[in-house]
C-alpha positions in Angstrom: -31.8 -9.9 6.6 -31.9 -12.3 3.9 -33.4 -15.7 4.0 -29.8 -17.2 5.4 -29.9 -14.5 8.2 -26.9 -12.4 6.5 -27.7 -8.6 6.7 -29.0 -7.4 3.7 -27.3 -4.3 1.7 -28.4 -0.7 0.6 -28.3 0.2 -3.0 -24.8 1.5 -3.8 -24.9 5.3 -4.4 -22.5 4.4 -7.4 -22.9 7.1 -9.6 -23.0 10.2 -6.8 -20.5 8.1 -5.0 -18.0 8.2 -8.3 -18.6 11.9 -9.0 -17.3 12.5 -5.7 -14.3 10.1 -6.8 -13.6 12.0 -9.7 -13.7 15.2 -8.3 -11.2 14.7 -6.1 -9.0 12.9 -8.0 -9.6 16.0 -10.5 -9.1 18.6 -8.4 -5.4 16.6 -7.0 -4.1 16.8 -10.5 -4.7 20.1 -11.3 -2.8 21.0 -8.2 0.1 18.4 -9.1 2.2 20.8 -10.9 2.4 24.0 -8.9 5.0 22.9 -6.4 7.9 20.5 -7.5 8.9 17.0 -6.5 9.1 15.6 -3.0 12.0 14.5 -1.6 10.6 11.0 -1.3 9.0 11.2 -4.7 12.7 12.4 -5.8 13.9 8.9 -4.5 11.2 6.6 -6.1 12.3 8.1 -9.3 16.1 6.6 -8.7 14.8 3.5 -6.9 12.2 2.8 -9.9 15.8 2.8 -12.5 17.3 0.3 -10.3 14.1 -2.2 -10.2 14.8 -5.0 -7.6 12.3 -7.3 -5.7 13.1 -5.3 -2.3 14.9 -2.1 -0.8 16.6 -1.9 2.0 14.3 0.6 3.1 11.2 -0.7 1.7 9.3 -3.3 -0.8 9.2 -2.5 -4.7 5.8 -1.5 -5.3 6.1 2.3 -5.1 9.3 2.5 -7.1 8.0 0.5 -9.7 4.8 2.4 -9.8 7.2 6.0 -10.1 8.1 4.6 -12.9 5.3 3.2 -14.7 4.1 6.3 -13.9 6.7 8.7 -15.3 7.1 6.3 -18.4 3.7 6.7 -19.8 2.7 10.3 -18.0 6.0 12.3 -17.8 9.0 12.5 -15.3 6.8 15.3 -13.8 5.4 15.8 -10.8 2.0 15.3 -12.8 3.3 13.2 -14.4 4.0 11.3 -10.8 0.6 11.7 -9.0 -1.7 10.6 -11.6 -1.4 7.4 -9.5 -1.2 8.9 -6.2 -4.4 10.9 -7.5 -6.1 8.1 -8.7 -5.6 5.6 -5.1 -7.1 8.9 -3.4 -10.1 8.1 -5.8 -10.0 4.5 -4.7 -9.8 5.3 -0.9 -13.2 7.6 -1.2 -15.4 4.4 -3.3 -14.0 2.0 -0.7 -15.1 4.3 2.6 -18.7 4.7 0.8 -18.7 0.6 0.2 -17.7 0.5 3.7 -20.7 2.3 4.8 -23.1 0.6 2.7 -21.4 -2.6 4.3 -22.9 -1.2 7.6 -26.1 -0.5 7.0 -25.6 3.3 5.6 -28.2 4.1 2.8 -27.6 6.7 -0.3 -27.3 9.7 2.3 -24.7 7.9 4.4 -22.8 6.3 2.0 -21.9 9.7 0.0 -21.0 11.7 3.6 -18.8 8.4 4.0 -17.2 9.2 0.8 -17.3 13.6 1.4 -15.9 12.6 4.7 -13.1 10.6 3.2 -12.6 13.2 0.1 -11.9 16.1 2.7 -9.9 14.5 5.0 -6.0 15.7 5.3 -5.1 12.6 5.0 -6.2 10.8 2.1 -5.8 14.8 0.5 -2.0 15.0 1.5 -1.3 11.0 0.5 -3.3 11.7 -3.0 -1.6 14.6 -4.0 2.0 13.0 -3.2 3.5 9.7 -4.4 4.0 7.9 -1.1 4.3 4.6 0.2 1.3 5.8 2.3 -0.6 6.4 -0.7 -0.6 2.8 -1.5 -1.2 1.9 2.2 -4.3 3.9 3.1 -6.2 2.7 -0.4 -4.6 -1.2 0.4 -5.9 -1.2 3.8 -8.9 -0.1 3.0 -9.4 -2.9 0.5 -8.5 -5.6 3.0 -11.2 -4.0 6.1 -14.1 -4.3 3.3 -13.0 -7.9 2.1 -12.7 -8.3 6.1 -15.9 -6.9 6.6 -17.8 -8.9 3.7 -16.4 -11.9 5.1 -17.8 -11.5 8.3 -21.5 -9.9 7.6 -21.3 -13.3 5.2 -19.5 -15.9 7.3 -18.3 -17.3 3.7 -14.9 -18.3 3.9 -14.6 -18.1 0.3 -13.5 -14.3 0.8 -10.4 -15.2 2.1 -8.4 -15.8 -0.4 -9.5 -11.9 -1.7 -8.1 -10.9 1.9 -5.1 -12.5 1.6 -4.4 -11.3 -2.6 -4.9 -8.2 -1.2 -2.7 -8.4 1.9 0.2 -9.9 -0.2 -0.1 -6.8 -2.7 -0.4 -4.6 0.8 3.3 -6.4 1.8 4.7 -5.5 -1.8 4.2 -1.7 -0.6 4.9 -1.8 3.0 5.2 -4.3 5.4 3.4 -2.1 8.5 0.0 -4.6 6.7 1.0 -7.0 9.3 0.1 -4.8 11.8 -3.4 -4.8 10.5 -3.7 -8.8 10.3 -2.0 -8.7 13.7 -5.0 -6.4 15.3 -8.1 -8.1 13.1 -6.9 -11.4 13.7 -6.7 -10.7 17.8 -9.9 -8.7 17.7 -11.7 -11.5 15.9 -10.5 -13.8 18.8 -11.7 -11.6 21.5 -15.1 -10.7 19.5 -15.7 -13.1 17.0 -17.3 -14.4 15.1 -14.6 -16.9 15.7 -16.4 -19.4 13.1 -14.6 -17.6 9.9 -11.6 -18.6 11.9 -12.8 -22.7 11.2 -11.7 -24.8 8.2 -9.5 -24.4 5.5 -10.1 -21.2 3.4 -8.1 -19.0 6.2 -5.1 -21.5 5.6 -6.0 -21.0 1.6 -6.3 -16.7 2.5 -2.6 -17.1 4.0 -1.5 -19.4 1.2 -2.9 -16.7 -1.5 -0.8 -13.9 0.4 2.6 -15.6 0.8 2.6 -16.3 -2.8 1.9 -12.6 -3.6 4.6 -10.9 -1.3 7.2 -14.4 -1.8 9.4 -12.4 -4.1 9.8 -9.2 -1.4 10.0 -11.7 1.5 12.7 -13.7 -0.3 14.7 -10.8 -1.1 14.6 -9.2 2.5 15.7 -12.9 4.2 18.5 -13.0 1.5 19.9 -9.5 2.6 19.4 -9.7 6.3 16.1 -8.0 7.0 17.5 -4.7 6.4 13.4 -3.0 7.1 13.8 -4.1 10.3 17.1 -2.3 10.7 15.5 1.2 9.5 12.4 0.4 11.3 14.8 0.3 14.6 16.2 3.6 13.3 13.4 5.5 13.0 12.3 4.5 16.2 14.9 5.3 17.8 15.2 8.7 16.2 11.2 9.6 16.4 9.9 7.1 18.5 9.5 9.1 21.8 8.3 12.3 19.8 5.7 9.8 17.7 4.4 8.8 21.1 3.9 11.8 22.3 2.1 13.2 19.5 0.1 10.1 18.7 -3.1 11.0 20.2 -3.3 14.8 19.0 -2.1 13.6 15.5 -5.3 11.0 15.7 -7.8 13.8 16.3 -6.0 16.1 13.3 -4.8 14.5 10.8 -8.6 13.3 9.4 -10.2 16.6 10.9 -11.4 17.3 14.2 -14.5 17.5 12.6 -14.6 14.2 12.2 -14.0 13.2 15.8 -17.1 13.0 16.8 -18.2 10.9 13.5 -15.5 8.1 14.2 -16.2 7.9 17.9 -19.9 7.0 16.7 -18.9 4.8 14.4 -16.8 2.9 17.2 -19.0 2.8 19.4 -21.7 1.3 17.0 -19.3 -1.4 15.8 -18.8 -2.9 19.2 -21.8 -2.2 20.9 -24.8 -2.1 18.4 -26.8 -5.5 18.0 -27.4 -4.8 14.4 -23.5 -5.1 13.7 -22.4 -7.7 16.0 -20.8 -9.5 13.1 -18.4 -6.6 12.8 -17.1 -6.1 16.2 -13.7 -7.0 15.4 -13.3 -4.1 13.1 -14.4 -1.8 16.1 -11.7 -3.3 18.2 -8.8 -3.8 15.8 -8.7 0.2 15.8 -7.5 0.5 19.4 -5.6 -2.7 19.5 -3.8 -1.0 16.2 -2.8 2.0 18.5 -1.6 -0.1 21.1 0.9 -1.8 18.4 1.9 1.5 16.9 2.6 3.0 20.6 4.5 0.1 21.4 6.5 0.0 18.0 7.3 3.5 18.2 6.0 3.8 14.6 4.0 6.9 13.0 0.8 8.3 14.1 -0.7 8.1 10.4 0.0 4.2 10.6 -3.3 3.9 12.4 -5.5 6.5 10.2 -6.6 3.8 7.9 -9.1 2.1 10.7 -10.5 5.8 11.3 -11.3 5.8 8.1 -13.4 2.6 8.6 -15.0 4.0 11.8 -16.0 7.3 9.7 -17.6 5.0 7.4 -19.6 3.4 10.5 -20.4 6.6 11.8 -21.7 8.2 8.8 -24.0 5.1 8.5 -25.6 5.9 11.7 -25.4 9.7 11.6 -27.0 10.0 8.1 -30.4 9.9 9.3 -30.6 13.1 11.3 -27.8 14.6 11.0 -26.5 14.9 7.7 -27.2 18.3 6.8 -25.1 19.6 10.1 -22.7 16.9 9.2 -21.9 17.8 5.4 -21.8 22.0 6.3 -19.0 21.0 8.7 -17.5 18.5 6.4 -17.0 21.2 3.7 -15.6 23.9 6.3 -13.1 21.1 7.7 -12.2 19.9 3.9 -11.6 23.8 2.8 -9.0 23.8 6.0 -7.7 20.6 4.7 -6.6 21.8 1.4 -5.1 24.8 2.0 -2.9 22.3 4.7 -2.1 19.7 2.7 -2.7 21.2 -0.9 -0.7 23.5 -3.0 -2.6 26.2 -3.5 -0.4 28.7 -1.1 2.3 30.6 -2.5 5.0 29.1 -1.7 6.4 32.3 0.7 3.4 32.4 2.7 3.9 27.9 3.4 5.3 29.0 6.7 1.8 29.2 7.4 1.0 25.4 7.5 4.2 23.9 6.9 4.9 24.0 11.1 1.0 21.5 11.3 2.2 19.7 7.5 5.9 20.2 6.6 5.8 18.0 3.6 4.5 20.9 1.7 8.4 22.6 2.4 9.7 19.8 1.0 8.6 20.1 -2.4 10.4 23.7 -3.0 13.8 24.1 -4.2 15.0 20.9 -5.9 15.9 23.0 -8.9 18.1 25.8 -7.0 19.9 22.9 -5.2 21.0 21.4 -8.3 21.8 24.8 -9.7 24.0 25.7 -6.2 25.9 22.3 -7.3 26.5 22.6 -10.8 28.3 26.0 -9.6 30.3 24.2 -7.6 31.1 21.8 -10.2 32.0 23.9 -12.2 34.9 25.0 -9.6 36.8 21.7 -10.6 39.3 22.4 -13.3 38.3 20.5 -16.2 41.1 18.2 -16.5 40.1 16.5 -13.4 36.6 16.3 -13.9 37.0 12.5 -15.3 38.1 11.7 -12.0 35.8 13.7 -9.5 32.8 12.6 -7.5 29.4 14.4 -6.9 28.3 13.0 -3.9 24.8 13.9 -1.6 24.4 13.5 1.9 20.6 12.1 1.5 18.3 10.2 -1.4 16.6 13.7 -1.6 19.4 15.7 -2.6 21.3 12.5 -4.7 17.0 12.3 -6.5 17.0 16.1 -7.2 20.7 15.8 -8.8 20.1 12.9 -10.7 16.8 14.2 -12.4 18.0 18.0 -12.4 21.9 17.8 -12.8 22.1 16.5 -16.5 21.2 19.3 -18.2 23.2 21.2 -15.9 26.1 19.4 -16.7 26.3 16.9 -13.5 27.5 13.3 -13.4 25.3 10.9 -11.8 25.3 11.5 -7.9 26.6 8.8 -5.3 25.1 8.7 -1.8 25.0 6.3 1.4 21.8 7.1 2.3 19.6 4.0 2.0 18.8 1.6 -1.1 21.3 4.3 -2.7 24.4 2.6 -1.0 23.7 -0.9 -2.9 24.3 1.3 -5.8 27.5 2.8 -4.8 30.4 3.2 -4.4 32.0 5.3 -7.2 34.6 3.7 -9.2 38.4 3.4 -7.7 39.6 5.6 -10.4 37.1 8.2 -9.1 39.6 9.2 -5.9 39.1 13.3 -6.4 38.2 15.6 -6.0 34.6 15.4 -4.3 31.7 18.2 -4.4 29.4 17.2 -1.5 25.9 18.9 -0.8 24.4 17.9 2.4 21.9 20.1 5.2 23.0 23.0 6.8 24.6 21.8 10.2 24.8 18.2 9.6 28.9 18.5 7.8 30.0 15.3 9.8 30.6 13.6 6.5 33.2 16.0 5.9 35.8 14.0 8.1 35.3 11.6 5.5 37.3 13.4 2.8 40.1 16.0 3.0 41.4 19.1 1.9 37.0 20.5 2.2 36.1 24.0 1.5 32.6 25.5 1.3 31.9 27.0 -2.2 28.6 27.5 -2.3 25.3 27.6 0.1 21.6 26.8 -1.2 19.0 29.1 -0.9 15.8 28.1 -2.7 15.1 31.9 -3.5 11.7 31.9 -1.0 12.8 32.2 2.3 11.2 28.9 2.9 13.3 27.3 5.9 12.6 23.6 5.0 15.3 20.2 5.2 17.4 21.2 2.3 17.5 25.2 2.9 21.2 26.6 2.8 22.9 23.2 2.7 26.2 23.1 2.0 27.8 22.7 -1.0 31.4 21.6 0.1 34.2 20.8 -2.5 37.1 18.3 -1.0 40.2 17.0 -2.5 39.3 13.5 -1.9 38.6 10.9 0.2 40.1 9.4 3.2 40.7 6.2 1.6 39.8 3.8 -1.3 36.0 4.2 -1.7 35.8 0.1 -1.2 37.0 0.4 2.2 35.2 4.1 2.4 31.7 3.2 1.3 30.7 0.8 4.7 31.3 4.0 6.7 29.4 6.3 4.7 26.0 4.0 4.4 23.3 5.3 6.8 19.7 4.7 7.4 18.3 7.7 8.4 
């Protein structure tokens, strides 16, 4: 304690702390390349070319850093991830600060940061450009603001908190979940004093101004997050509930269970971290949220991450040697998972535990099964057809693969790609459509449709986009003004 009674800190293990930063960060962008784009990363690329203050699907901030990205790196998937890499980075310093926040010495604070480097998460969200990858380093920022704040009591952290939390809502808006569960544990735990004058008014203030522009776009076209937020839940929610507890123990490492039930059970019970209670009981409270909502296990992995910070503090003294062996076992797991460094014929092997590596193969051979098909329109009415994808992954992989193919810029329903739509009403046939094997109920859309050609992505990898359809139609059903309401979906 110091003379004020505030709990004094540890030396930062900066310099070990940042060569564990580096070296994950270094070791994600030398895999960046060996696979190809995701389809989400595909969509960023599109969204970032059609900058607005708001998506229907989501805020700006990833789209806009896809393309800051791309612009000085590359359109490459290296290109992409430097910034994905470089958040992972970010998540491991801000674990280890979250440690020394309480109480962990050098030994704790760099298995915080091993434990954070390893973990499937912050691999899988560092090596892809995600809106998660944003989130996890975000939230992360906001708990150890939080956490200053209250091992302080000095409300002048809040307006840090709240800069933070506004940049948070830029990315996603799932940040309010987190205020939602800090906010209520610091009323049922305190200390409630933080809570007292005017700098939490000036915190909120701080935020609102960050996240206006997002907020004012969403009001001004109807909430439309809301509307896929309902979707997904309705399409996943039963399915994220019942794997919400397994995905909690996995998607860290189950060798970290044990770390983040200590670490929980030292935030609200130990005497030396009274002051940080609430962060002990916004992690369940988040889960109750998520459960109710419907919503993703992985929105509540950034809280684990705090309570793996608060169990390495404790478990550093003797433990750490049994602690770091099974670190590096889990973390060796973890990157073959999450990682590409499988052949892409044997990712059948982790793809049914983490099927986002699937869905970085065979962008290329989709656009190359379209541009046959394209090439199946007689020339004199190619002026007037239509390339059109049933989903933002197969429209992102035609738009950044199809010009030097010989494609015209794809149209598509599918999300923030609708605003951008529809095609012109000169454009009235005929239509090449590509969407997944199975899923042809766009068809009834346009007439005259016959398959010409099938995707195979020349691995045998059964992932979203594997023998899709590549459909060629005479037209469509009507004008594409009165068309285009019918063919907008959400998910």
């Amino acid at each position: 304690m110091d003379g004020g009674g505030v709990p004094r800190l540890r030396p930062f293990a900066g310099r070990a702390v940042a060569g564990v930063a580096a070296g994950v960060a270094g070791l994600l962008l030398v895999l960046s390349g060996r696979y190809g784009f995701h389809r989400d990363e595909l969509y960023f690329l599109m969204a970032g070319r059609h900058p607005a203050w708001g998506y229907v699907d989501q805020p700006p901030l990833t789209p806009l850093l896809a393309r800051a990205s791309t612009a000085v790196f590359g359109e490459s998937p290296t290109g992409l991830r430097v910034v994905p890499a470089l958040l992972a980075a970010g998540s491991v310093l801000l674990t280890a600060l979250l440690a020394r926040e309480f109480g962990a010495a050098r030994r704790g604070q760099l298995l915080a940061a091993w434990a954070a480097a390893g973990s499937a998460f912050v691999l899988a969200v560092g090596h892809l450009l995600l809106t998660s990858s944003v989130d996890v380093t975000a939230w992360l920022a906001v708990c150890l603001l939080t956490a200053r704040l209250l091992r302080t009591g000095d409300g002048r952290w809040w307006p840090a908190v709240g800069a933070v939390t506004g940049l948070a809502l830029l990315n996603k808006d799932l940040v309010l979940l987190l205020v939602a569960s800090l906010l209520l544990a610091l009323l049922a735990g305190g200390p409630r004093g933080v809570l007292r004058g005017w700098w939490p008014l000036a915190g909120a203030a701080v935020g609102l101004a960050v996240a206006l522009p997002d907020l004012w776009w969403e009001a001004a076209h109807g909430w439309p997050e809301l509307t896929v937020a309902a979707g997904i839940s309705a399409k996943d929610g039963l399915g994220n509930r019942l794997m919400f507890v397994p995905m909690q123990l996995l998607y860290l490492s189950p060798a970290l269970v044990p770390v983040w039930l200590r670490g929980h059970r030292s935030l609200t019970r130990s005497p030396e971290l009274r002051w940080a209670r609430a962060l002990g009981y916004a992690y369940p409270l988040l889960c109750v949220a998520v459960l109710v909502s419907g919503g993703k296990p992985y929105y509540a992995l950034p809280l684990l991450l705090v309570l793996t910070a608060a169990g390495c503090a404790t478990a550093a003294a003797g433990t750490g040697r049994v602690l770091t062996g099974g670190l590096l076992a889990a973390a060796l797991v973890n990157v073959v998972i999450t990682l590409p460094v499988l052949p892409p014929k044997l990712l059948p092997a982790v793809t049914w535990i983490y099927p986002e590596q699937g869905e970085q193969v065979g962008w290329p051979q989709l656009a190359m099964a379209a541009a046959d098909g394209w090439r199946q329109i007689p020339a004199e009415l190619r002026p007037r057809a239509v390339l059109f994808a049933a989903n933002y992954g197969e429209a992102g992989a035609l738009a950044h693969y199809g010009p030097a193919l010989g494609l015209p810029a794809p149209y598509s329903g599918h999300m923030s790609l609708a605003d951008w739509g529809p095609p012109p009403a000169t454009a009235d046939g005929p239509v090449l459509i590509v969407h997944p094997d199975g899923l042809g109920a766009v068809e009834r859309e346009f007439t005259g449709c016959r398959q010409v050609g099938r995707v195979d992505n020349g691995q045998g990898l059964a992932n979203q986009e594997q023998h899709a359809a590549v459909v060629l139609c005479a037209g469509p059903v009507a004008p594409w003004a009165r068309l285009w309401p019918r063919l907008r979906h959400y998910y």
